[in-house]
FIVOMI-852080 format. One record per residue (C-alpha): x, y, z. Coordinates in Angstrom, 3 decimals. Layout:
<midrens>
xx / yy / zz
X / Y / Z .
...
</midrens>
This chain:
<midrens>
xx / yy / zz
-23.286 / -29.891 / 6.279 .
-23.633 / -30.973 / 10.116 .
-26.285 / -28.684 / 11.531 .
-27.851 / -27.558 / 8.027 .
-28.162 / -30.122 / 5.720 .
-28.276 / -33.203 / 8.298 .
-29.919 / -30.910 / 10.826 .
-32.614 / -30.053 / 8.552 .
-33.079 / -33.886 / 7.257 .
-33.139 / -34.835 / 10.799 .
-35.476 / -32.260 / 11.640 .
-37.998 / -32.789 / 8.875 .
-37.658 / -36.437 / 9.967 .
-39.247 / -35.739 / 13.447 .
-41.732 / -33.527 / 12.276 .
-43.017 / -36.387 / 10.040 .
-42.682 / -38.704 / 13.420 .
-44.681 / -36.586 / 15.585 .
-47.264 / -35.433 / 12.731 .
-47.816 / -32.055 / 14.351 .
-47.886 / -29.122 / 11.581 .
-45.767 / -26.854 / 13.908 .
-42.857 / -29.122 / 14.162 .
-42.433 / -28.309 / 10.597 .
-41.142 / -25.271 / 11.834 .
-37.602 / -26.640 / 12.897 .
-36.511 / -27.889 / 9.312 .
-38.129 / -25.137 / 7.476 .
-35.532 / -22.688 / 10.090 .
-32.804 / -24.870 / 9.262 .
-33.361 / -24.772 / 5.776 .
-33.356 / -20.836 / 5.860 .
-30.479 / -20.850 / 8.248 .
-28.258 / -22.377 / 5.571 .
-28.972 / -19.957 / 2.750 .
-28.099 / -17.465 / 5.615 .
-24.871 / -18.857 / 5.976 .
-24.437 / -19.018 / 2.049 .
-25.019 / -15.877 / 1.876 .
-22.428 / -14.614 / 4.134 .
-24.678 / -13.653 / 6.920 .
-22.717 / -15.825 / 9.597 .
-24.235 / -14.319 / 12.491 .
-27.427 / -14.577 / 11.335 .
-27.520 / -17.682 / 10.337 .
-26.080 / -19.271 / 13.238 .
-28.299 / -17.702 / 15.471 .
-31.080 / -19.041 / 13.108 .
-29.750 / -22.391 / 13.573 .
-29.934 / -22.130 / 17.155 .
-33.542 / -21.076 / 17.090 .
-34.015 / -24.416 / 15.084 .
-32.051 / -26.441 / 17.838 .
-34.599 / -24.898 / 20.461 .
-37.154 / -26.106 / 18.524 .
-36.014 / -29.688 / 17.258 .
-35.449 / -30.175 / 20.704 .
-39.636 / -28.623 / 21.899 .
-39.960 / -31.367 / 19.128 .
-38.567 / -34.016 / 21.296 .
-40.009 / -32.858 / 24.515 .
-43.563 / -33.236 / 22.881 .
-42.736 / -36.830 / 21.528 .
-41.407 / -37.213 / 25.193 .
-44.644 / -36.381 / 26.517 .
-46.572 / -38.762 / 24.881 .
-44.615 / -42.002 / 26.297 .
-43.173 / -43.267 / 29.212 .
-39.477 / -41.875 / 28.276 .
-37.950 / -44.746 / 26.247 .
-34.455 / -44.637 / 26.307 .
-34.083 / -44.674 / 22.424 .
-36.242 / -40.696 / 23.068 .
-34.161 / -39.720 / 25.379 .
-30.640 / -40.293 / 23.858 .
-32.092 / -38.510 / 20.568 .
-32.739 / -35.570 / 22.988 .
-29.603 / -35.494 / 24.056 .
-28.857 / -35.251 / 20.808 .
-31.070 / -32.349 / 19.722 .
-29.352 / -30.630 / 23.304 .
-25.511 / -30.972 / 21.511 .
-26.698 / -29.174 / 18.859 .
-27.535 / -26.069 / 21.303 .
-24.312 / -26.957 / 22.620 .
-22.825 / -26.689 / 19.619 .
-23.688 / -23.374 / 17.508 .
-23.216 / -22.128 / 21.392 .
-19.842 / -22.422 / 20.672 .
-19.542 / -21.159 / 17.611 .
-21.243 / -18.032 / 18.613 .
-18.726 / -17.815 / 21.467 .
-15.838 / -18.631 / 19.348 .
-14.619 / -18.534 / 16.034 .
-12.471 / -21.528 / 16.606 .
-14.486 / -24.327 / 14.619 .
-12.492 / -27.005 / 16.545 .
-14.237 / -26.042 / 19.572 .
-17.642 / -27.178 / 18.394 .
-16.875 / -29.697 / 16.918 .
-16.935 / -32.850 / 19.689 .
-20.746 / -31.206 / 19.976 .
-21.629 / -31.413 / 16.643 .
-20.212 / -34.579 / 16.285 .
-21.930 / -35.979 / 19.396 .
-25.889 / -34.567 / 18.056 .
-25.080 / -37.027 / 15.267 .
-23.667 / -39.650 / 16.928 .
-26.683 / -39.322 / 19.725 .
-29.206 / -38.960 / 17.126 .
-28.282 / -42.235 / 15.046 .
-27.290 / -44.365 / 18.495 .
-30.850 / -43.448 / 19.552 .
-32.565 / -44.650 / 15.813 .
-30.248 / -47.942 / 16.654 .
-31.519 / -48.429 / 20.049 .
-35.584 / -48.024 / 18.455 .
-35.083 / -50.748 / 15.971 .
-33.544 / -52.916 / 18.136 .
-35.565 / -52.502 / 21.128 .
-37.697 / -55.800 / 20.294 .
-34.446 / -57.595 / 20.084 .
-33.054 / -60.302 / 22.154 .
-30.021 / -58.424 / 23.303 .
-31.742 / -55.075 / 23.824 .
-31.774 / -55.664 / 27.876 .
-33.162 / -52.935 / 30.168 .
-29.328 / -52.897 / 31.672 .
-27.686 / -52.368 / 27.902 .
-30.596 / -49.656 / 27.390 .
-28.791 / -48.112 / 30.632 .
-25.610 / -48.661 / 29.546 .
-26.394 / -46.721 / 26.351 .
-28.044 / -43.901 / 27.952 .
-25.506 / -43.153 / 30.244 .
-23.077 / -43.067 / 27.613 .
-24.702 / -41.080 / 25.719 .
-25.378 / -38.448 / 28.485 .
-21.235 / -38.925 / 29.182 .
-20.565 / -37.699 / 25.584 .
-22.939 / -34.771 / 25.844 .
-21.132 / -33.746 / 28.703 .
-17.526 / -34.052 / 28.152 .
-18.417 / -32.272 / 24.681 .
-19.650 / -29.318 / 26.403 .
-16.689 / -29.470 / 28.543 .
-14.576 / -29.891 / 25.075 .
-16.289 / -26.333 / 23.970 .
-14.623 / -24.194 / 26.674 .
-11.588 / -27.334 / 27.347 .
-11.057 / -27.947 / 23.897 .
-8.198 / -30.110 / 24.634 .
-9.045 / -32.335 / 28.053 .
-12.570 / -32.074 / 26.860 .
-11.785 / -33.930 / 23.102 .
-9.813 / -36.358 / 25.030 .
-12.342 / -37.571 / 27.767 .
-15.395 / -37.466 / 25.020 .
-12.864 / -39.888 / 23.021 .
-13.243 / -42.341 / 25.820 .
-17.058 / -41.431 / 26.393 .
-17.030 / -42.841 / 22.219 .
-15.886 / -45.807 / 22.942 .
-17.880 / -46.866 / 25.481 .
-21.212 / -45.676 / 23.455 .
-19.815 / -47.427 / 20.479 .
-19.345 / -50.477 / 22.619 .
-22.316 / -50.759 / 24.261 .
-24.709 / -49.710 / 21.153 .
-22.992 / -52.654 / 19.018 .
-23.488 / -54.942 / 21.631 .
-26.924 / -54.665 / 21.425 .
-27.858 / -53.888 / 17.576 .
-29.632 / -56.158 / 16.050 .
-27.545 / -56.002 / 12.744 .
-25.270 / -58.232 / 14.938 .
-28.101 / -60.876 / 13.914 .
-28.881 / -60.004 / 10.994 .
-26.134 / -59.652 / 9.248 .
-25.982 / -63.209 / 7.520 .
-29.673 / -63.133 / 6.216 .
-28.690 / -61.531 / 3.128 .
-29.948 / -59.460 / 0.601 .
-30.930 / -54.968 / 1.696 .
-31.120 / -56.819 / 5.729 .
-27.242 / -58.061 / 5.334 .
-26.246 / -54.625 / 3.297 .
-27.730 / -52.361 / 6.149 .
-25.878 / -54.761 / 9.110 .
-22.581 / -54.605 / 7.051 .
-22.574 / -50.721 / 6.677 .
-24.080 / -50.153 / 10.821 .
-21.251 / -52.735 / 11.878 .
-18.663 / -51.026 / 10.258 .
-19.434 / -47.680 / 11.289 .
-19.577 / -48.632 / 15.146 .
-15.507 / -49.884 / 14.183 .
-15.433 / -46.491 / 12.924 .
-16.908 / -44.329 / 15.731 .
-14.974 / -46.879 / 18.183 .
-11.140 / -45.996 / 16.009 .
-12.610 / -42.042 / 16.132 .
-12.837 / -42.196 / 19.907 .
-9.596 / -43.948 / 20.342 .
-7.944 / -40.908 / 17.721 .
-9.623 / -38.372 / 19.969 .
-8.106 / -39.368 / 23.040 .
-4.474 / -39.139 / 21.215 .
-5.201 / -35.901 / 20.405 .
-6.611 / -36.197 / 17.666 .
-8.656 / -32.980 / 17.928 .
-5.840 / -30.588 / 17.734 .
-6.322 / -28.523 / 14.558 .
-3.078 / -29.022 / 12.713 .
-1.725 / -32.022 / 13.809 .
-1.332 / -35.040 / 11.533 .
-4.578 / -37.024 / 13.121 .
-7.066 / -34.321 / 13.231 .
-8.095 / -35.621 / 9.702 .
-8.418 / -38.796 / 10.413 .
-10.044 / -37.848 / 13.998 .
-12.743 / -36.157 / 12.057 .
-13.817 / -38.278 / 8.872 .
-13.355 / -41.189 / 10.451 .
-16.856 / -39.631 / 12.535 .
-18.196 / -38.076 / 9.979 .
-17.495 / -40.310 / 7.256 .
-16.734 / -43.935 / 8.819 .
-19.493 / -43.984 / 11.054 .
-22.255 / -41.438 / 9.894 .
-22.288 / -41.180 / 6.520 .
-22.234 / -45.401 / 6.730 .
-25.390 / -45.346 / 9.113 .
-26.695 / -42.869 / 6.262 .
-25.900 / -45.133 / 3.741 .
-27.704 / -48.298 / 5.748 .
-30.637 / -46.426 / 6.447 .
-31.476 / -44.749 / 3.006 .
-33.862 / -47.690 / 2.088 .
-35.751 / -46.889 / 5.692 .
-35.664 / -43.065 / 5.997 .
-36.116 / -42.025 / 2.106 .
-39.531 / -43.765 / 1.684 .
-40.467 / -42.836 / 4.943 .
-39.601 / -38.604 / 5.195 .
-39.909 / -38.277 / 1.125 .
-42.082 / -40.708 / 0.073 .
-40.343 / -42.720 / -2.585 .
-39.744 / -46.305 / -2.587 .
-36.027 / -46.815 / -2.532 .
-35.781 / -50.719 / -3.338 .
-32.257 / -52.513 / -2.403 .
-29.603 / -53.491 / -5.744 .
-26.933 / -55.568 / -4.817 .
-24.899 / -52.452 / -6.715 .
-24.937 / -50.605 / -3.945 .
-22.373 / -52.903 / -2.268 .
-19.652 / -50.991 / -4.572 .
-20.689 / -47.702 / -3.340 .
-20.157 / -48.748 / 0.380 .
-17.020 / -51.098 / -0.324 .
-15.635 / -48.606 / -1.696 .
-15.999 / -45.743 / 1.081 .
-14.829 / -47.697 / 3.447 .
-12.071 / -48.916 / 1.316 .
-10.858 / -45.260 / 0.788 .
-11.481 / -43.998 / 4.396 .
-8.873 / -46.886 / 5.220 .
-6.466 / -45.353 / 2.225 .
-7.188 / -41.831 / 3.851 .
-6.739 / -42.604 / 7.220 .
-3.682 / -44.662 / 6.500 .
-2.075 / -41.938 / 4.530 .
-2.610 / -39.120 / 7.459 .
-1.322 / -41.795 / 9.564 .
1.828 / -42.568 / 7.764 .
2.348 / -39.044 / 6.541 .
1.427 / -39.866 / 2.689 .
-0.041 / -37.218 / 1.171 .
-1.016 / -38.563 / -1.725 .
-2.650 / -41.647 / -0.389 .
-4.480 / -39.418 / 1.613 .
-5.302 / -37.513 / -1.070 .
-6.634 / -40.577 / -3.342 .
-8.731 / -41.506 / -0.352 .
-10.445 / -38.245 / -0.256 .
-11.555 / -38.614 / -3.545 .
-12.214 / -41.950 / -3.203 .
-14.582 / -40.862 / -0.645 .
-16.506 / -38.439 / -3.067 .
-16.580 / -40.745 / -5.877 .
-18.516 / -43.546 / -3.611 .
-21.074 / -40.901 / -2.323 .
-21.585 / -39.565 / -5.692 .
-22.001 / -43.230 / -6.756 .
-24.594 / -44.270 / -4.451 .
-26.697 / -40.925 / -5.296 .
-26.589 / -42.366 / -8.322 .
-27.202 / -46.114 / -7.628 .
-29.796 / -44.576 / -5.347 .
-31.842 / -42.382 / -7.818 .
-31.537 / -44.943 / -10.465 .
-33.286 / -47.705 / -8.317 .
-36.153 / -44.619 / -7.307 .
-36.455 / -43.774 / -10.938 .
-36.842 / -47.446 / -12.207 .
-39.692 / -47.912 / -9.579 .
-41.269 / -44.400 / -10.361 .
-41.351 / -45.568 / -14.103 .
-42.721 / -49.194 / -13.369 .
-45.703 / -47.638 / -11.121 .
-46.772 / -45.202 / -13.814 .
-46.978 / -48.603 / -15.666 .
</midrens>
């Protein structure tokens, strides 16, 4: 899900970016990877993904090339550089829990670095929070590397790294401004405002421990990452990325304010219930979780459909 599905949207992504036909190479590797892995040829596949991390990240250095590093560039390549960190790890190890401050920190890189791009002509995007956010980032890429060989002091110290990035990228967003104009611009602040509070409660769950496979708050450690703040930012920037990597126009509905209510509504439940040791609220909040994803995919490909069918009119 991490480094193949995401990795491969985030891949084809670039390639689109940087309109060079070879860049194509790093999502179509991805893609390919995955079936790998389906298939039952771990090894294969991961070593498939990592070929695809080398060259996501050749992607970067190109884009690099062309500009005078902007800060936004080089977080995202930091980014694409925990994802080498990451199937590193799992190569090394079969202990999943190992890789998984890396993984978690490509995503959380990649995304903080979209954030900083479309805010930089912002009024609180200063050249000192721009700082601030790139040396956070590169503080997370490094204590998750430490976390892959340290699992435990590492998980801890990139929990504190989180909190700082989380910190210092909401500080600057522009959805801080935005947020009470109303209509898809209010939706998309909403859902990148609340997954900052996410990333920020993640961080704070990692340096409790959270990471330690077994324990009561590795669940909520994890999806409040992966859910709470990334598949939020996902859901905020559907209207932006899915017209621009596949095409289709993706216009707003004020219906999709259920879908993201009620994620973060059942993230609470589920977190709450791993907190408090109730299964079945945790439980109910996992599937709460599925039914608002599978309800904005639908939400989502009725609004494309409706605008496919009024264009062919």
């Amino acid at each position: 899900m991490i480094l193949g599905f995401l990795g491969t949207v985030i891949s084809l992504e670039r390639a689109v970016g940087l309109g060079r036909a070879w860049a194509w190479s790093a999502p179509i590797v991805s893609a390919v990877a995955v079936v790998m892995l389906l298939l039952g040829a771990t090894e294969t596949g991961l070593v498939l993904l990592l070929v695809a991390g080398l060259l996501l990240s050749v992607v970067y250095g190109a884009a690099l090339t062309v500009g005078r590093w902007p800060a936004y560039l080089v977080v995202e390549s930091l980014g694409a550089i925990a994802w080498l960190i990451a199937v590193g790890a799992l190569l090394a190890s079969s202990l999943v829990a190992r890789a998984v401050p890396a993984m978690a920190s490509f995503l959380v890189l990649t995304i903080v670095g979209e954030r900083l791009e479309l805010s930089r002509m912002g009024p609180d995007n200063t050249p000192g929070r721009r700082r601030a956010v790139v040396v956070a980032s590169a503080a997370v890429l490094m204590t998750a590397a430490v976390a892959a060989w340290f699992p435990q002091l590492g998980a801890r110290i990139a929990g504190a790294c989180l909190v700082v990035l989380a910190a210092a990228s909401a500080a600057g967003d522009i959805a801080r401004r935005t947020v009470r104009r109303g209509g898809v611009t209010a939706y998309m602040a909403v859902a990148i405002l609340s997954g900052y509070v996410w990333l920020a409660l993640a961080g704070v769950l990692w340096i409790g421990g959270g990471l330690t496979p077994g324990s009561s708050l590795y669940d909520p450690s994890i999806h409040s990452l992966f859910i709470g703040f990334v598949l939020s930012m996902i859901l905020a920037h559907a209207p932006v990325i899915v017209p621009a990597v596949a095409a289709i126009q993706l216009p707003f509905r004020r219906s999709w304010w259920a879908a993201l209510v009620l994620l973060h509504l059942t993230l609470a439940a589920r977190v709450a219930g791993a907190l408090v040791g109730s299964g079945p609220l945790k439980t109910w909040g996992g599937v709460g979780n599925v039914a608002a994803l599978a309800l904005f995919i639908v939400l989502a490909a009725a609004s494309g459909a409706s605008t496919a069918k009024e264009a062919r009119r």
